[in-house]
N, C-alpha and C positions, 0 to 999 in steps of 0.2 A: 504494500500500500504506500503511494506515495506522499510522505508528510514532511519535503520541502523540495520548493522551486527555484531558481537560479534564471537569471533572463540576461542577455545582455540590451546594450540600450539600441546602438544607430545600426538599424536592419533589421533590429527583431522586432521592439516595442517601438521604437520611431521609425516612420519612414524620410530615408534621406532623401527624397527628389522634395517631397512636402515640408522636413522638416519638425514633423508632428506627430503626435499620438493621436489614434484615433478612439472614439467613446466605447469603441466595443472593448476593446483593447484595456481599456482603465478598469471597466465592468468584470470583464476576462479574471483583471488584478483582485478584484475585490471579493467575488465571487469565489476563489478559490482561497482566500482568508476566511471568508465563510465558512469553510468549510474543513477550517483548522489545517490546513497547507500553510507554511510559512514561506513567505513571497520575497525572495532576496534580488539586489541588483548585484551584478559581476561586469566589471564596464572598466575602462583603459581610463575614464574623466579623473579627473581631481575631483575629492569628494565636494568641494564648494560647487559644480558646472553638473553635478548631477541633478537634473529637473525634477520638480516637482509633480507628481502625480494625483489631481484634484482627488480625495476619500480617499489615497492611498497612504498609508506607512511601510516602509520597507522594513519587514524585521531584519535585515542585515542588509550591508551596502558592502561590497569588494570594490573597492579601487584602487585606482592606480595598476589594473591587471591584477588584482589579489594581493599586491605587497603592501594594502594599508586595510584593514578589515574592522566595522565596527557594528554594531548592534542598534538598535533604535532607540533606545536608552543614550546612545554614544558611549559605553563601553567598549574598549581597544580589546577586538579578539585576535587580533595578528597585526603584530608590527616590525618589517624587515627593508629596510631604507638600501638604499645604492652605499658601499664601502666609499668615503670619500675618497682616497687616493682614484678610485677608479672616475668619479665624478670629474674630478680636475685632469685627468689622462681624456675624458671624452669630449671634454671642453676645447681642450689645446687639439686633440684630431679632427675635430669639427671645425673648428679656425681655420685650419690646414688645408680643408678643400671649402672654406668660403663660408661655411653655413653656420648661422648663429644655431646659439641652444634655449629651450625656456625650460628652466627647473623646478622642479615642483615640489614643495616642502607639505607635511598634512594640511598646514594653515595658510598657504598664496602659492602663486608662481610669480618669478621671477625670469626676463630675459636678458641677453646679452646682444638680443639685435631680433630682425626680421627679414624674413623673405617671401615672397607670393606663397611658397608653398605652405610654409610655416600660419602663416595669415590665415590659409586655405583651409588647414587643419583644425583650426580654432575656430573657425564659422562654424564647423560642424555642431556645434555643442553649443553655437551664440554667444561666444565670446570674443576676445580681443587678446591678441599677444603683451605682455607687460613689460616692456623695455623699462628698467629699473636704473637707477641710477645706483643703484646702493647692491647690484648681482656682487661684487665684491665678497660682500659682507655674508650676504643671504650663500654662497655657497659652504658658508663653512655651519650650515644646519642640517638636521636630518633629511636628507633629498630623497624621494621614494621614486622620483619617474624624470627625463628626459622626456623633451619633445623636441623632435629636430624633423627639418624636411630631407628629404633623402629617398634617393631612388634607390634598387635594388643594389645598383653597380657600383655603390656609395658605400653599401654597408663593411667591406673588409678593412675602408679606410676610417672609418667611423670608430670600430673598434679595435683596432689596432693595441696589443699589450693590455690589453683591456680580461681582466681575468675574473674580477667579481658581479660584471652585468651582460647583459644578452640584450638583442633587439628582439621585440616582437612590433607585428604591424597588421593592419586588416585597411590601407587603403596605401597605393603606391607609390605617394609623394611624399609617404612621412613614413617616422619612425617613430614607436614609443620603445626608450631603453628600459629596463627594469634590472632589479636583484638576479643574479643567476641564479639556478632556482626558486624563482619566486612563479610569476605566471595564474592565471586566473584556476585550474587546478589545484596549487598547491593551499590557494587562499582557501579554494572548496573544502580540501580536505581540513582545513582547520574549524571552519565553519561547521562541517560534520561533527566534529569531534568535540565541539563546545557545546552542542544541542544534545549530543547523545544519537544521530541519526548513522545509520548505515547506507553505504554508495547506495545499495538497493534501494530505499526510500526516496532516494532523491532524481530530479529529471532537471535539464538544462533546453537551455533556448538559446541559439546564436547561430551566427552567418559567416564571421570572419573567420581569418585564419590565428589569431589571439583566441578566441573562441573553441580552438581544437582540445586541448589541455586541460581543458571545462567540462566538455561533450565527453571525453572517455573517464572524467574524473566520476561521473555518476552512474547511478545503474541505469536511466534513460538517457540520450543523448540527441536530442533531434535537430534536423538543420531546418534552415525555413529553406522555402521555394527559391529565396533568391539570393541563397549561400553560393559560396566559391564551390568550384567541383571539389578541392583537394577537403572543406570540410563534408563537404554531402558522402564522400565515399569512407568516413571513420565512421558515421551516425548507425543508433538503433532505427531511426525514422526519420522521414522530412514530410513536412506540414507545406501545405501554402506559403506564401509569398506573404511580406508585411502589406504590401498593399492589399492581399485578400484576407487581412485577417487571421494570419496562419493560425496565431497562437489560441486567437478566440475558438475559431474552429476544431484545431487538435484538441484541447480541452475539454470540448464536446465532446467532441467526438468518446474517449478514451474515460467519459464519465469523471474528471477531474474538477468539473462546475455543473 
């Protein structure tokens, strides 16, 4: 029986050409609280840029990709920040081929500059890059996530001696870095293990490739319709597309609301 859910946000519950949640989709949310399923978000955002969901609470929010995790109370159920030496190692290789960084502490981000793609990436969520005057300063605090723009052909130089973070991504002009082993899985499994749930109880919702690590961390794993091929081929199922409603409809469908 499943007694918690995991969703990611841009693809699954938001649709990105709209930008928006749709009312089934919120209903979807609520309805399965109803019905004593604990409703968690697992999303790449800074906990500040995750949206608000009208009649929703999330009993748990993963961000930062699982390496910042807290509860709806805001108890800290996982906390695992970027090793600074590696943070200032990412800084100085991102210099190196032109591209600023925005860093991301639990409390702000902070940037070191901007670029269309970096700009691009923070529309997603309706935000703005934060060119700081004082990034100096703000680097030497707990940093949980990197946000850099960056194509694929980017990434060797990016991380270069770089031995305590990883990139993970789910769109092609950016990069979110995170914890090496950290990742929206490993937030899962901690998440489990504070509630007392087992993988089996649990189902996940996502589209990207950040997403894949999520999808096998649970005993369900589904993609929506309009997931990348490389996550639709890990999945237990794929549901519809955000634009049809996936998640409202699997739901149904599998008696979950």
């Amino acid at each position: 029986m499943i007694k918690i859910a995991f969703f990611d946000i841009d693809g699954t519950l938001s649709n990105m050409e709209t930008r928006s949640v749709s009312d089934i989709t919120i209903e979807t949310l609520q309805r399965l609280q109803a019905n004593n399923i604990k409703v968690c978000i697992a999303t790449g955002r800074h906990p500040l840029s995750v949206p608000t969901f009208e009649g929703v609470i999330f009993d748990a929010i993963l961000s930062f990709n699982g390496s910042y995790c807290f509860d709806k109370e805001g108890h800290v159920l996982y906390s695992h920040p970027i090793p600074h030496k590696d943070v200032l190692r990412i800084i100085d290789n991102a210099s190196s081929i032109n591209r600023p960084v925005s860093l991301a502490s639990k409390d702000d981000s902070k940037a070191n500059g901007t670029d269309q793609d970096l700009d691009d990436y923070y529309a997603f969520s309706k935000q703005k890059v934060n060119v700081a005057e004082d990034f100096d300063t703000f680097v030497n605090e707990d940093i949980y996530q990197i946000m850099c723009g960056g194509y694929e052909n980017e990434y060797e130089a990016l991380m270069k001696d770089v031995e305590g973070a990883s990139i993970t991504a789910w769109w092609n002009r950016a990069v979110d870095i995170i914890p090496a082993g950290g990742g929206k899985g490993n937030g899962i499994h901690k998440v489990l293990e504070y509630y007392h749930f087992s993988p089996s109880e649990a189902i996940a919702f996502g589209d990207g490739t950040n997403d894949i690590e999520m999808l096998e961390a649970v005993g369900t794993g589904v993609a929506m319709g309009n997931a990348t091929d490389n996550v639709k081929a890990i999945v237990d199922d794929i549901c519809l597309s955000v634009a049809e409603d996936g998640v409202y409809h699997y739901c149904l469908d599998h008696n979950l609301i």
